[in-house]
C-alpha positions as CSV (number, residue, x, y, z in Angstrom):
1,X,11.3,5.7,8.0
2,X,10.2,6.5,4.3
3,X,6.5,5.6,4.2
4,X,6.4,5.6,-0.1
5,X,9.9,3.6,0.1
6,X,8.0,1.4,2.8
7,X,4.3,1.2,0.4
8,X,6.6,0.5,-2.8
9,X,8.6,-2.6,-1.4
10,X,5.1,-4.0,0.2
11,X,3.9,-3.3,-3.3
12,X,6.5,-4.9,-4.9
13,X,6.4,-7.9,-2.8
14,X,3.0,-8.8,-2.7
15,X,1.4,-7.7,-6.4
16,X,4.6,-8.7,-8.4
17,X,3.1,-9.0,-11.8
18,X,1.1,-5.8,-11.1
19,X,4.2,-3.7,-10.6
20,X,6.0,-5.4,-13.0
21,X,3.1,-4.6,-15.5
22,X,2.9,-0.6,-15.0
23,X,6.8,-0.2,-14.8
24,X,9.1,1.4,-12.3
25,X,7.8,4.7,-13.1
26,X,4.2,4.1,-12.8
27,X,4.7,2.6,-9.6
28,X,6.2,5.5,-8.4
29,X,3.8,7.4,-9.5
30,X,1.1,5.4,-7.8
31,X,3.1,5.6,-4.8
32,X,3.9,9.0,-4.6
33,X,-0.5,9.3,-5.4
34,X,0.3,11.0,-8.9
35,X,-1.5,8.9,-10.9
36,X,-3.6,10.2,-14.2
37,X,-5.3,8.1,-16.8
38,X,-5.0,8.9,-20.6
39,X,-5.5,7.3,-23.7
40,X,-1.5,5.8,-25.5
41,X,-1.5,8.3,-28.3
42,X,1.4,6.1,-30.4
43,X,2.1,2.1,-30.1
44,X,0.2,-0.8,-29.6
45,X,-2.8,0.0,-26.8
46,X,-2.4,-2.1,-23.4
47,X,-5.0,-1.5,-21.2
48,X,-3.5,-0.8,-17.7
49,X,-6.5,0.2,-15.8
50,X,-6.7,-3.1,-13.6
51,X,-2.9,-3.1,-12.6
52,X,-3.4,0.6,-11.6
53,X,-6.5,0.7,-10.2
54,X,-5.5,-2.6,-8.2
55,X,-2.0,-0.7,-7.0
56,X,-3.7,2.7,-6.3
57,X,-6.3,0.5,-3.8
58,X,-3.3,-1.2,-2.2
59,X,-0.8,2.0,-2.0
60,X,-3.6,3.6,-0.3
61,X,-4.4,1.4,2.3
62,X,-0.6,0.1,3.2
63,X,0.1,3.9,3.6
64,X,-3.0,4.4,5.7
65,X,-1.4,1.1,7.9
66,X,1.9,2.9,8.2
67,X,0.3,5.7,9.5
68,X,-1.2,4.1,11.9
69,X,1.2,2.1,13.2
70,X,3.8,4.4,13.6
71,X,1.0,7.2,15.1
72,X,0.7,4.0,17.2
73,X,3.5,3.5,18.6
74,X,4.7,6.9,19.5
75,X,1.2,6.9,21.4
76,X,1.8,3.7,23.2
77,X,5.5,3.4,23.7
78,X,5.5,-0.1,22.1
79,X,5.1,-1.7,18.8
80,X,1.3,-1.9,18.4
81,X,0.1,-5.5,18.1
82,X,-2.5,-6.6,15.5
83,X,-5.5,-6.3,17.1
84,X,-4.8,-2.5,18.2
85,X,-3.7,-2.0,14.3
86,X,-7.3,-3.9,13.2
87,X,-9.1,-1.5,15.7
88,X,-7.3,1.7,14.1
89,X,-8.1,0.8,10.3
90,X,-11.8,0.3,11.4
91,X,-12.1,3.7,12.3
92,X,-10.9,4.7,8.7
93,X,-13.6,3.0,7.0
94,X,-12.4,4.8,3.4
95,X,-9.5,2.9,3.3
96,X,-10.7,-0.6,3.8
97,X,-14.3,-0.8,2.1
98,X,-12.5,-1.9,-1.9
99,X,-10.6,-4.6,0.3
100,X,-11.6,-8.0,0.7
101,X,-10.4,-9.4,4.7
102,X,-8.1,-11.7,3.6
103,X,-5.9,-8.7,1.2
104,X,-6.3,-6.6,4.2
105,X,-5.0,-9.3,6.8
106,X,-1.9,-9.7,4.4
107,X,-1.1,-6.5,3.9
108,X,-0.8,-5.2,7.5
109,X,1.1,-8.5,8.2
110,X,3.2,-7.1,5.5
111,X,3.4,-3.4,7.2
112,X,3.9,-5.6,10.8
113,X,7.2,-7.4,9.4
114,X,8.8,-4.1,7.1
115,X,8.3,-1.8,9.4
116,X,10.1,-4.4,12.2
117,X,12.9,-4.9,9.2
118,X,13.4,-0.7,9.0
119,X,13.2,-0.4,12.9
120,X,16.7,-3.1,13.1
């Protein structure tokens, strides 16, 4: 399993307008944790901080959860279930501080149901 291939299609899926708004290539970036701010030296000026900062934050974390839940699963023989996921991310406090619950909650749902759809 491709954990960037996995981040970009939860990306993609839940912060459509987002990803749509940096571009393919950005996302990758962002993805792939190459990300550098600078200034549009030509063309009309689009601030893009907010999309990226938003996607870097998100990226992060879902490839944090992947992590985890695969580390998970070789550990316990089984697909982890939400609660032993929950208890994991806790432990990683970096990752989960620029989150609000409810973003968290839906992203590891997300991670839950992708990486069941790769594992098929």
């Amino acid at each position: 399993m491709n954990i960037k291939q996995v981040a970009q299609e939860i990306l993609q899926e839940n912060y459509p307008i987002e990803c749509e708004t940096v571009g393919p290539t950005n996302l990758q970036d962002i993805v792939d944790a190459e990300v550098s701010f600078s200034s549009a030296e030509h063309g009309s000026y689009m601030d893009l901080g907010d999309a990226i900062g938003t996607l870097v934050i998100a990226a992060t974390f879902v490839k944090t959860v992947v992590d985890i839940v695969v580390a998970a699963k070789k550990e316990l023989g089984r697909e982890p279930g939400k609660d032993e996921i929950e208890i994991r991310i806790v432990t990683k406090k970096e990752t989960i501080q620029k989150l609000d619950k409810e973003t968290r909650e839906r992203l590891v749902k997300a991670v839950i149901k992708k990486i069941k759809e790769k594992s098929t």
